[in-house]
C-alpha positions in Angstrom: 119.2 97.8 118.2 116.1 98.3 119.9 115.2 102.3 119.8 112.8 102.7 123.3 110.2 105.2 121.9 106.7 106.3 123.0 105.5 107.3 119.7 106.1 107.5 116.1 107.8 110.5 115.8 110.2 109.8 119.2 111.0 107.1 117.1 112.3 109.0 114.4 114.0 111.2 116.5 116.3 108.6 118.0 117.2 107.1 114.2 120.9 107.5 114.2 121.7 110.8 112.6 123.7 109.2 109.4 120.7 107.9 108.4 117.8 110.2 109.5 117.2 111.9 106.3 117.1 108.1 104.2 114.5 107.1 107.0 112.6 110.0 106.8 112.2 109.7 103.3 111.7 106.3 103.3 108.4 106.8 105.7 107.5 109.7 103.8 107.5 107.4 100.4 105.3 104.3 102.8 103.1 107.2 104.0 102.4 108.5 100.4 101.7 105.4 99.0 100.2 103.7 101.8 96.2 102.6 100.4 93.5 103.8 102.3 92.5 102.2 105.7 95.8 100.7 107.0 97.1 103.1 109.6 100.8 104.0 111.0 102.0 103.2 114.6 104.7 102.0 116.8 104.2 97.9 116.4 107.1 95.6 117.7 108.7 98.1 118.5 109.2 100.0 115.5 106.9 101.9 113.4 104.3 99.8 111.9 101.6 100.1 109.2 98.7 98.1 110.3 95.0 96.8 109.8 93.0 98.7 112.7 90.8 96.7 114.8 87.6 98.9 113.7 88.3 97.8 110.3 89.4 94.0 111.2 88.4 93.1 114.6 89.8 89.6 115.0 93.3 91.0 115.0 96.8 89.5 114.7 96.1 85.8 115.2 99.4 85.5 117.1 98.1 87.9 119.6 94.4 89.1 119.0 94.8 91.8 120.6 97.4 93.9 118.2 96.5 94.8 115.2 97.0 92.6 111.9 100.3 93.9 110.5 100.9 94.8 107.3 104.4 96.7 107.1 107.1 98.1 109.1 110.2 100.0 109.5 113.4 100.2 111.7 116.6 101.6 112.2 118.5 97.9 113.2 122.0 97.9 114.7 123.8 97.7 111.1 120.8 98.5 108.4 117.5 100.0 107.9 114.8 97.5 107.6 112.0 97.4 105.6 109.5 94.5 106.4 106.3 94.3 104.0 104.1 90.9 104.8 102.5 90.9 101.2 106.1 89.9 99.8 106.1 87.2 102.0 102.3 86.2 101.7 102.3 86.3 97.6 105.1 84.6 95.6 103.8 86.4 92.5 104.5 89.5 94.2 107.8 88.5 95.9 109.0 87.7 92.2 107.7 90.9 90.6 109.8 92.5 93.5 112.8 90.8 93.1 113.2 90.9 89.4 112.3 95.3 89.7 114.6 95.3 92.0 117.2 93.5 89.7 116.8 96.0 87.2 116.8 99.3 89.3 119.6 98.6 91.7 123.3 98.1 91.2 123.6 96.7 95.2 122.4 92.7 95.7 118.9 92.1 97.1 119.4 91.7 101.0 116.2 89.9 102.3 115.0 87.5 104.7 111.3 86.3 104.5 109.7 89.6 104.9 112.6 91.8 105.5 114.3 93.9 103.0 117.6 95.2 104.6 119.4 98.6 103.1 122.6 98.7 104.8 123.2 102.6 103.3 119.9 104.5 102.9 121.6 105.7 99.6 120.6 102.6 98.2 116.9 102.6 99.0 114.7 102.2 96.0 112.2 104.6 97.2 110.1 104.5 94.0 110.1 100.9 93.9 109.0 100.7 97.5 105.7 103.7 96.6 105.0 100.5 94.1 104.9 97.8 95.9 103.2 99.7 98.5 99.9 100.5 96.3 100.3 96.8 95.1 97.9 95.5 98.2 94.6 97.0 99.1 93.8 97.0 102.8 91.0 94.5 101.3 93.3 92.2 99.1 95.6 91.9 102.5 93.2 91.0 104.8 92.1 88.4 102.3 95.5 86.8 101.6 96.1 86.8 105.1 93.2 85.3 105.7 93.8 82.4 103.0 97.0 82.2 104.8 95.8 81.2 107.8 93.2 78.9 106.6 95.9 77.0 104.5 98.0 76.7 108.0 95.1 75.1 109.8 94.7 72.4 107.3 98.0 71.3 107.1 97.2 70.8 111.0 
């Protein structure tokens, strides 16, 4: 379910109203959290929290001219997604995720690569999300992402 919105908070607006309120907190805990310098806005299509160009002018190396991501949110057909790169970009991380995750939530881990999928906002871990949000600095991400793409052009 793509939501067709202009801006961040149109894109709120048009969250299905069961789970407005678990979205809205859900960005509110991202926005709290969030370290200084990455920046919210609407990035493949949902809302995104990104590296601005002014800070890292190189950009996505997909596509240059966005912005290097670093998180985002959407309201998918059946499930609220969370998608946060670093988890994806750091095993260490990804396994300090998983196993607080294990220990604060009764429902099974739902995740893809970078996707964490809550199926009922009810079951949002908003506290462990504030966590692993201030877990990356804007300066450790650019660097593992960085590393990242190094380590792909070698294996080339």
């Amino acid at each position: 379910m793509k939501l067709d919105a202009k801006s961040v908070a149109e894109y709120v607006d048009l969250v299905p109203p069961d789970r407005r309120a678990g979205f809205k907190r859900l960005r509110a805990t991202i926005r709290k959290n969030l370290p200084k310098g990455f920046v919210e806005e609407l990035s493949y299509g949902m809302i995104g929290y990104v590296v601005p160009h002014r800070l890292y002018p190189s950009g996505y190396h997909c596509d240059p001219k966005l912005p290097l991501p670093f998180a985002n949110i959407a309201s998918q057909k059946h499930f609220v997604g969370f998608y946060h790169m670093g988890i994806y970009a750091d095993p260490d991380l990804l396994s300090w995720f998983k196993e607080e995750y294990a220990k604060r939530c009764e429902s099974k881990l739902d995740m893809g690569k970078s996707c964490i999928r809550f199926k009922n906002v009810d079951d949002i871990p908003y506290v462990l999300v504030g966590n692993l949000m201030r877990k990356i600095s804007i300066d450790k991400w650019i660097s593992i992402y960085e590393n990242s793409i190094r380590g792909r052009r070698s294996r080339k």
